[in-house]
C-alpha positions as CSV (number, residue, x, y, z in Angstrom):
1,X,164.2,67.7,-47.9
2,X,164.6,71.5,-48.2
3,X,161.4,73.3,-47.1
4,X,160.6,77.0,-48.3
5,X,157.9,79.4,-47.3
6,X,156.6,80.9,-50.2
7,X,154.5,83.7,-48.7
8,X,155.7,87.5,-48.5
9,X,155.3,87.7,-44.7
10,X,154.5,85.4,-41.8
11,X,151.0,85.6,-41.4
12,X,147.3,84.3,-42.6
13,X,147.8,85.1,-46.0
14,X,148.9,83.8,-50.1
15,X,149.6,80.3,-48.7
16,X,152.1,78.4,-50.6
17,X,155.1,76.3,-49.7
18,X,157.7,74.1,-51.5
19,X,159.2,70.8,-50.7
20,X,162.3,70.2,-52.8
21,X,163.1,66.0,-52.6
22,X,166.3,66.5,-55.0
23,X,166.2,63.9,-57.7
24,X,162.7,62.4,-56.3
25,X,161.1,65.2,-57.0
26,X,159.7,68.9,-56.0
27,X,156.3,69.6,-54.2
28,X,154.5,72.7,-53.7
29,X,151.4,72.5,-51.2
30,X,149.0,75.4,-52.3
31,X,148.9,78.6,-53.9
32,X,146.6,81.1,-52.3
33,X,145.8,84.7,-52.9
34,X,145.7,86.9,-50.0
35,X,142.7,88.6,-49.5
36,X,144.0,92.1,-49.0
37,X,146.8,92.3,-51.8
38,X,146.4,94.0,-54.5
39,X,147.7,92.7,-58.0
40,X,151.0,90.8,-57.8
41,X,151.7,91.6,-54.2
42,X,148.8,89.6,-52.7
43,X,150.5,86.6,-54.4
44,X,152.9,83.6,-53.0
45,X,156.7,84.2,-54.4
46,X,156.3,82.0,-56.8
47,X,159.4,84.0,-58.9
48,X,161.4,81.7,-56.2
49,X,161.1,78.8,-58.1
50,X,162.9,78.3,-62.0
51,X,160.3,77.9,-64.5
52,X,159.1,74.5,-64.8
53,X,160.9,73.1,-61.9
54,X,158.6,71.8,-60.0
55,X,156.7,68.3,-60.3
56,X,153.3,67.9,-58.7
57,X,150.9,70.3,-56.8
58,X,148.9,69.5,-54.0
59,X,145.9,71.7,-53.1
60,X,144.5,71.4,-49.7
61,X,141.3,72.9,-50.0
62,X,139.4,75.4,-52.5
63,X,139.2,78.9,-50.4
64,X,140.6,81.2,-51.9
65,X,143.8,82.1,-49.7
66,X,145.1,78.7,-50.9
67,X,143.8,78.3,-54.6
68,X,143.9,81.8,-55.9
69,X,147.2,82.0,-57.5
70,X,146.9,78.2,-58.7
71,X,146.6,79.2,-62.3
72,X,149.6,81.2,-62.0
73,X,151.8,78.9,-60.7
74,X,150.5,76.1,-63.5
75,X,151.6,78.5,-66.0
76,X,155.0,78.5,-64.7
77,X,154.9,74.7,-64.2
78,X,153.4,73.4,-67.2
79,X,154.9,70.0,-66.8
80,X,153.6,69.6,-63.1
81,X,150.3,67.2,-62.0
82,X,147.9,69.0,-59.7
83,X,145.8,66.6,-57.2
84,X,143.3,67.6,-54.6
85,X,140.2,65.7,-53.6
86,X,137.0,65.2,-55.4
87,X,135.1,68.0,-54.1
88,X,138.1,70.5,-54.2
89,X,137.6,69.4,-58.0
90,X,134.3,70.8,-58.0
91,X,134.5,73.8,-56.2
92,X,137.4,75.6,-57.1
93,X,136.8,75.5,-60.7
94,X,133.7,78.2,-60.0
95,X,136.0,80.0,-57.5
96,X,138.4,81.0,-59.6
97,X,136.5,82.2,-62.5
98,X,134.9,84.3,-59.5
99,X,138.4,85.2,-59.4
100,X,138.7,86.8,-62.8
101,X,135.0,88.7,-62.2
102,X,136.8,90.2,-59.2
103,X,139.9,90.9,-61.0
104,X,138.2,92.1,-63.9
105,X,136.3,94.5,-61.8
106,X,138.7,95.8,-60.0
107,X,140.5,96.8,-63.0
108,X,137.8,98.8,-64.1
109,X,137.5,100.5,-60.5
110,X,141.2,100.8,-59.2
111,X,143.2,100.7,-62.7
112,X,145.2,97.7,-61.4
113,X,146.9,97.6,-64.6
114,X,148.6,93.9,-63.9
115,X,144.7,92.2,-63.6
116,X,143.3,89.9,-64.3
117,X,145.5,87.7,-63.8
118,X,144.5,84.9,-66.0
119,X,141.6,84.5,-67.7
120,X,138.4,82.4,-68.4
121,X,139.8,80.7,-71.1
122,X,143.3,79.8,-69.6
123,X,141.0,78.3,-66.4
124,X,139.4,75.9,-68.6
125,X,142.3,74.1,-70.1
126,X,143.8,73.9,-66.7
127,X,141.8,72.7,-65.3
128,X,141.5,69.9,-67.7
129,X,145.0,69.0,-65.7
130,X,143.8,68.7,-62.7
131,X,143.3,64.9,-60.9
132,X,141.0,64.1,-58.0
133,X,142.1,61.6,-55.9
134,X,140.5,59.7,-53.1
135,X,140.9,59.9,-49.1
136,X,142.6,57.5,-47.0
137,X,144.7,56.3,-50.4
138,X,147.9,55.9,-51.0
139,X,148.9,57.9,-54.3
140,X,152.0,58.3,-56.9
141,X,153.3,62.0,-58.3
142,X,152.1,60.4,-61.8
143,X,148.8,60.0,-60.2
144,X,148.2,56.0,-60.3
145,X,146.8,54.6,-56.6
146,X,148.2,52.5,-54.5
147,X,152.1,52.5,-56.0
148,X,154.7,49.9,-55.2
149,X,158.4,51.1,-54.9
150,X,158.0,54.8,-55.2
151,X,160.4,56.8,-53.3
152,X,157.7,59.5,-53.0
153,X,153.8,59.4,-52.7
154,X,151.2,61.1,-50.7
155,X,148.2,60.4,-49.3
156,X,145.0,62.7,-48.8
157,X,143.4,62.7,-45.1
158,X,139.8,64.7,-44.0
159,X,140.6,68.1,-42.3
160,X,137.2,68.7,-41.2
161,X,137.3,72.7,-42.5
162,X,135.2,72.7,-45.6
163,X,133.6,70.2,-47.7
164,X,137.0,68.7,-49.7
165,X,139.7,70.0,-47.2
166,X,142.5,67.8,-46.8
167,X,145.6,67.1,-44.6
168,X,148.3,65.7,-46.9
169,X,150.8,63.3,-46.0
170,X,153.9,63.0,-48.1
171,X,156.2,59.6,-47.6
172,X,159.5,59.8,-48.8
173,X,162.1,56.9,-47.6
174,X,160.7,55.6,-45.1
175,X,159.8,59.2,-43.5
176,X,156.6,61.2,-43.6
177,X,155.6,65.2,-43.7
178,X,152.4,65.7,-42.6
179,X,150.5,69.1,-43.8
180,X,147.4,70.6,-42.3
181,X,146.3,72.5,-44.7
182,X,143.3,74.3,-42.6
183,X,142.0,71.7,-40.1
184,X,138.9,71.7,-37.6
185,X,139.5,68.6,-35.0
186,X,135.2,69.7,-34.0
187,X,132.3,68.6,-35.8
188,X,130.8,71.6,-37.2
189,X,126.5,71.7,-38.5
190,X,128.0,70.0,-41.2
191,X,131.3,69.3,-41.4
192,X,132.6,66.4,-39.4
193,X,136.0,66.5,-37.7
194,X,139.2,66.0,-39.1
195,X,140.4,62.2,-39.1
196,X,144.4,62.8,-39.2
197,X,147.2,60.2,-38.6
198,X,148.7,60.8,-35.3
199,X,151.6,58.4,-35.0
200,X,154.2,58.5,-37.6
201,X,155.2,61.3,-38.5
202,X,158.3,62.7,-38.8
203,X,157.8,66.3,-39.8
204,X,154.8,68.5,-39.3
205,X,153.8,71.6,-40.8
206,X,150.7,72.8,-39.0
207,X,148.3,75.7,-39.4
208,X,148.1,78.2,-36.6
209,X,145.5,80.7,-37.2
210,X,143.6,80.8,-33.7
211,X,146.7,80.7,-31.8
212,X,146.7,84.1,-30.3
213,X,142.9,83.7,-29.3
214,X,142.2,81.6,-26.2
215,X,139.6,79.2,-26.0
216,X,137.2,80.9,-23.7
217,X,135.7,78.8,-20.5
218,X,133.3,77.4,-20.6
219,X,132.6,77.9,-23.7
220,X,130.6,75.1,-26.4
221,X,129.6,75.0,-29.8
222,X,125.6,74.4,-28.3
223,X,125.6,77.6,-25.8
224,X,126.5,79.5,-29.3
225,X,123.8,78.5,-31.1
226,X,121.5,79.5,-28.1
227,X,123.0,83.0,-27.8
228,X,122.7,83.5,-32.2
229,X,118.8,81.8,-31.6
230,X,118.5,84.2,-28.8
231,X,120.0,87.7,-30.5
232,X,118.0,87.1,-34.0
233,X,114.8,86.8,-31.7
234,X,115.2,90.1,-30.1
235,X,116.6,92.0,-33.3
236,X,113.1,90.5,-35.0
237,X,111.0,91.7,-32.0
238,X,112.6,95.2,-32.6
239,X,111.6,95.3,-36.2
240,X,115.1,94.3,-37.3
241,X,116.4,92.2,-39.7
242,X,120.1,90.3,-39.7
243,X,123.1,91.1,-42.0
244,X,125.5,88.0,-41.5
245,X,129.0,88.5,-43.7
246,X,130.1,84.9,-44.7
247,X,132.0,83.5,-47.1
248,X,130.1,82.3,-50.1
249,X,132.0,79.0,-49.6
250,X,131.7,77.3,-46.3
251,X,130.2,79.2,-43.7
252,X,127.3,80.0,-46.1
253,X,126.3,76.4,-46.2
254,X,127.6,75.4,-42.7
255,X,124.7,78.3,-41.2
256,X,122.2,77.8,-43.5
257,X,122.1,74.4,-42.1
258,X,122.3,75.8,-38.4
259,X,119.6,78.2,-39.1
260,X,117.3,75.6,-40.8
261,X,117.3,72.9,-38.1
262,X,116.6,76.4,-35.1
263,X,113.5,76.7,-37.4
264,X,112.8,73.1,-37.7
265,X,112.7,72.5,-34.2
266,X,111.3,76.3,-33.7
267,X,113.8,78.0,-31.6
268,X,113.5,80.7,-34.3
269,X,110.2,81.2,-36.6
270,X,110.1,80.5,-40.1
271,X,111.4,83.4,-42.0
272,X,113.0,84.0,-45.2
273,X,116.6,83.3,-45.9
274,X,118.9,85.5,-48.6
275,X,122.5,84.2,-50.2
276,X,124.5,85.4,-53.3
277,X,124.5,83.7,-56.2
278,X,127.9,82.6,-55.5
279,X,126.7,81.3,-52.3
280,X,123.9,78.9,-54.1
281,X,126.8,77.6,-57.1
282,X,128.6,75.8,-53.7
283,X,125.4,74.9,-52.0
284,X,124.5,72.8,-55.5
285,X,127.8,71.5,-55.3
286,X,127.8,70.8,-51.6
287,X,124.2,69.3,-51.9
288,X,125.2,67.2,-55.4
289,X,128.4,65.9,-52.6
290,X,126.8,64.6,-50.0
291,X,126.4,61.2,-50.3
292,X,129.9,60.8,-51.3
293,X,131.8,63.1,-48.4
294,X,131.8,62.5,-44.3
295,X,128.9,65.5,-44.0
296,X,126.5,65.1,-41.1
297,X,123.2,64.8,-42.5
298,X,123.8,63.3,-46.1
299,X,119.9,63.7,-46.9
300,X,120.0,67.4,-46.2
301,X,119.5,69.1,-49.6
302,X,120.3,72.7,-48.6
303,X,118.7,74.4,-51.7
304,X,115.3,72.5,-51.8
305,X,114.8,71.2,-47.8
306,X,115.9,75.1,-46.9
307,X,114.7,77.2,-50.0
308,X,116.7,80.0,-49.5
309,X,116.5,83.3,-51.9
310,X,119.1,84.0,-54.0
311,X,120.1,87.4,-53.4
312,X,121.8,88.6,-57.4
313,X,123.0,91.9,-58.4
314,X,119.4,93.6,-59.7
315,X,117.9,92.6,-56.5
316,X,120.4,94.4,-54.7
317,X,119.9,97.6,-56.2
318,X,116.6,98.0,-54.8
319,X,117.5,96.4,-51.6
320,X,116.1,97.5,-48.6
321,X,116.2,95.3,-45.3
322,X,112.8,93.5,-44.3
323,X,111.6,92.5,-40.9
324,X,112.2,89.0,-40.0
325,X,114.5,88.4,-42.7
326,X,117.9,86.9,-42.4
327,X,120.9,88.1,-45.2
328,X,123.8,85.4,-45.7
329,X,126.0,87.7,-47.6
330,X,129.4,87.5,-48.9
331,X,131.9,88.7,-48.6
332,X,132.7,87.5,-44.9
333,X,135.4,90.3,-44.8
334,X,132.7,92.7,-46.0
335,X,135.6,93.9,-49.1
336,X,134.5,97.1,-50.7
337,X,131.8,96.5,-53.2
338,X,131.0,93.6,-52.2
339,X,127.1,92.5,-51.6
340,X,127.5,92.5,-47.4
341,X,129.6,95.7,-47.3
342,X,127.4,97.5,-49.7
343,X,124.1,95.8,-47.6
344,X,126.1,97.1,-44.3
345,X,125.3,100.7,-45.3
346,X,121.4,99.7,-44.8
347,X,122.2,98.2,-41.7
348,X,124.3,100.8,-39.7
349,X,122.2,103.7,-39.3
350,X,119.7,101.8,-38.0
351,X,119.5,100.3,-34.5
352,X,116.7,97.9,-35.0
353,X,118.8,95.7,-37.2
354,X,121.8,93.9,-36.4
355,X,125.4,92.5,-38.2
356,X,126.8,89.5,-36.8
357,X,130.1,88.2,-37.6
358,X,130.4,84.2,-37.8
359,X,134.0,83.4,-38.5
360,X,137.3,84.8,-39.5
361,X,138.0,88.6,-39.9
362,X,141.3,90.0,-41.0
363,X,141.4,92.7,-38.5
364,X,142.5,95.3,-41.2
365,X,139.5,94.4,-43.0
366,X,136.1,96.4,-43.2
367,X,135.4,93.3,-41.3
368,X,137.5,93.8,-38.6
369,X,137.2,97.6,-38.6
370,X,133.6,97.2,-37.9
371,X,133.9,94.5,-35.2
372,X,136.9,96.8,-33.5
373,X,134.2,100.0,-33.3
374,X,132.8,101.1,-30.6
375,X,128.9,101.7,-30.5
376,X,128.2,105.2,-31.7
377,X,131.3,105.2,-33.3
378,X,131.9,105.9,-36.7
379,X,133.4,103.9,-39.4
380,X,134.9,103.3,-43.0
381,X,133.7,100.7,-44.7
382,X,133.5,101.8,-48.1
383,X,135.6,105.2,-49.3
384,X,132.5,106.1,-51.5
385,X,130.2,106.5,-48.2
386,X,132.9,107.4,-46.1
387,X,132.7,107.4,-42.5
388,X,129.6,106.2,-40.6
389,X,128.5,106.1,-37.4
390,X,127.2,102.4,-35.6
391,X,124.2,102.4,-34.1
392,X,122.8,98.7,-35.0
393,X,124.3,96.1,-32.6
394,X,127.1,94.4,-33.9
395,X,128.4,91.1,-32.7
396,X,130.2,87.9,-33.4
397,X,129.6,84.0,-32.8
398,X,132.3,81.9,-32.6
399,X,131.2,79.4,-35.2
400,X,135.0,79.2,-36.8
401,X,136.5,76.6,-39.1
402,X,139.4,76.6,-37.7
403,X,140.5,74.1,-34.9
404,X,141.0,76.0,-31.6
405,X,144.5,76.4,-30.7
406,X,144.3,74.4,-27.8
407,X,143.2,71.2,-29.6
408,X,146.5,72.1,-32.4
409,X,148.5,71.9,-29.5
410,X,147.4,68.4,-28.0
411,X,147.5,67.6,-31.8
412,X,151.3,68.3,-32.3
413,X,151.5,66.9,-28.5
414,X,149.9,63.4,-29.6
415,X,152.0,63.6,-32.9
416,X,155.4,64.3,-31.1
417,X,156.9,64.7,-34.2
418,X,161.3,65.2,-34.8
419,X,160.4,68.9,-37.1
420,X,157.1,70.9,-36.2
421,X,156.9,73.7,-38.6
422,X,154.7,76.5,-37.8
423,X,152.8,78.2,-40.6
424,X,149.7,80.0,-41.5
425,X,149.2,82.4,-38.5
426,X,149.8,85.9,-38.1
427,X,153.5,86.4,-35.7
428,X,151.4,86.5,-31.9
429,X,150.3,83.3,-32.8
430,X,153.1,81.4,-34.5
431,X,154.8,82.8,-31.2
432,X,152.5,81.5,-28.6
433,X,152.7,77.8,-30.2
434,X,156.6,78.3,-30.2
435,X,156.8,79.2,-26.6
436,X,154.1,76.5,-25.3
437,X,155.9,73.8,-27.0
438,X,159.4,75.0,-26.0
439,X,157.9,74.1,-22.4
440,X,156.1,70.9,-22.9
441,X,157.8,69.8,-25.9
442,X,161.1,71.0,-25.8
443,X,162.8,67.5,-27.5
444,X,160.5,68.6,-31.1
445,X,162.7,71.0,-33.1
446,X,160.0,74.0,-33.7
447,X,160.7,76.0,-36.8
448,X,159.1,79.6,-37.6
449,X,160.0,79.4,-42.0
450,X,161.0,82.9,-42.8
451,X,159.5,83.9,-46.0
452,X,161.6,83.1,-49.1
453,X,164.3,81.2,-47.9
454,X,164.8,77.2,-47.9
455,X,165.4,75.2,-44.5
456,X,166.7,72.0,-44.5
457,X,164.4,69.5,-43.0
């Protein structure tokens, strides 16, 4: 099996990799956007691959870093089935047509003259391609469960990230390649934690996003929620109201449930709650889910038990932050013209409000520009309003998606596999996992794929 890294750089980024089985078949596993690219250099390099070369797609979950360039790579594959579970089904379908919006817009704004690149009407006969398969299943390429003498199938395993995100494992001969995709191995508000094989497998290709960030002592999921209960109290006694950049997929649902249960049991007063509309299209499909997916709390109907506002483009224009209210804006890397980075400029000046940040930031983001200032400071967040200085309190809650790095490394530890391929993690990351398991580990082969070029497996 040859294995090539489709993405321009090592780093958290246009996820997309190929598996090339010779006569049994070629694989790709995503094909993500990166979030800071503009036109055709935030995508995978998908010219890597001869046009309709490749056999079946596997997408591991619907955000955006891993779907985005999905049409893109159908085009070039017309003759290739695309499988992902039954709620990645549902939710990337309204993601991507976000997509075009975005693209669209940015057009207009930047004169990106490559964008958009596809269109509403091509995502509606692809999608019609698309398969959803069921977890814990064993599955052929021609998309028929439970095959009998196949040389390749795969089979779909909970990753515990978002609602729908899988770990895939691919059997070929009597081997297996396990695929993280994005995994949490904690139960999230609710999101349960990954249930992955951990015997087995022969080759492992493993996300490694937090693996420059120690896990700091001491530290638990509960004391968190405390210390957010605690920091929205004082920022309503001041007067203040709460800017919290998240992505409209995910985290949106995942604190609107944290937040309704600290008013439920009254740890925090009953006060309004804002999303984007964005935000409420994957609470209706979360909510119209969860009888059928692991979620904690299947009889939690996030948009009538919580009730939250739906914060849409003419409200915005006459927005104006209220006391006692609580904003669940995206984007969670506050991009330029976007609902939170536009709200931000509301928020700054003043130091009765407050941002906080509850999961991933690109550090090059406005995101992580804000969360690197100093208070008093100034900073950029939007060219248009150039630079500003911080006087609101800004801080972050560790409420990530992502599994800590020291439960991926008892995870590859418990796994022991031959090949342990690191992927999905900016370089002081993919290098601290290649040094700890060069101690403990040093029988597993640990490979760093550089970007383009194929590595035999």
């Amino acid at each position: 099996m040859i294995f090539t890294n489709l993405t321009r750089a090592n780093e958290i980024g246009a996820n997309s990799y190929l598996l090339d089985f010779g006569q049994d078949g070629r694989v790709v596993l995503d094909a993500g956007m990166h979030p800071r690219g503009e036109g055709i250099q935030g995508l995978p390099q998908l010219e890597k691959m001869k046009f309709d070369s490749v056999d079946t797609i596997l997408v591991s979950h619907a955000h955006h870093d891993h779907t985005g360039a999905l049409p893109l790579l159908m085009r070039d594959h017309p003759s290739a089935r695309v499988f992902m579970s039954e709620a990645t089904y549902y939710l990337a379908e309204p993601l991507l047509h976000n997509s075009v919006q975005v693209m669209l817009k940015q057009k207009a704004e930047k004169g990106i003259v490559e964008f958009p690149l596809f269109t509403h009407r091509e995502l509606d006969q692809l999608v019609k391609v698309w398969q959803a398969c069921g977890l814990e299943r064993n599955w052929s390429p021609n998309g028929y469960p439970d095959p009998e003498n196949e040389p390749l199938t795969f089979t779909l395993h909970d990753a515990g990230h978002i609602l729908g995100s899988t770990g895939t494992a691919l059997h070929h001969r009597g081997r297996t390649i396990f695929y993280t995709g994005d995994v949490n191995f904690a139960d999230q508000t609710l999101s349960r934690a990954a249930e992955f094989p951990r015997s087995g497998i022969d080759v492992l290709i493993i996300e490694t996003t937090r693996g420059a960030q120690p896990r700091k002592e001491g530290f638990t999921r509960e004391a968190e929620v405390e210390r957010l209960a605690t920091s929205i109290e004082q920022t309503f006694a001041r007067g203040g109201a709460v800017l919290m950049p998240v992505f409209a997929m995910g985290k949106t649902q995942e604190l609107l449930a944290q937040l309704h249960f600290l008013q439920k049991s009254r740890r925090l007063p009953v006060s309004p709650i804002y999303i984007g509309g964005l935000g409420r299209s994957f609470s209706e499909i979360y909510d119209r889910l969860a009888g059928r997916t692991r979620r904690k709390y299947p009889k939690l109907n996030l948009l009538d038990d919580i009730a939250p506002q739906v914060m849409d483009g003419r409200r915005a224009r006459d927005f104006s932050p209220k006391k006692g209210h609580i904003y669940l804006i995206s984007s969670g890397m506050m991009t330029e013209n976007t609902l939170s980075n536009i709200f931000a400029q509301e928020f700054l000046a003043h130091d009765r409000h407050s941002i906080y940040f509850v999961g991933y930031c690109d550090p090059e983001s406005p995101a992580g520009l804000l969360r690197a200032t100093k208070p008093g400071d100034s900073v950029t967040l939007n060219k248009e309003y150039g630079p500003q200085p911080v006087r609101c309190p800004v801080d972050y809650f560790d409420f990530t998606a992502h599994a800590q790095r020291e439960d991926l490394l008892r995870y590859i530890l418990d796994v022991r596999p031959r090949v342990c391929v690191l992927v999905h993690g900016d370089p002081p990351a993919l290098a601290w996992f290649q040094q700890e398991l060069a101690v403990q580990a040093p029988e597993i082969k640990v490979v760093i794929p550089p970007p383009g070029e194929g590595i035999e497996l």
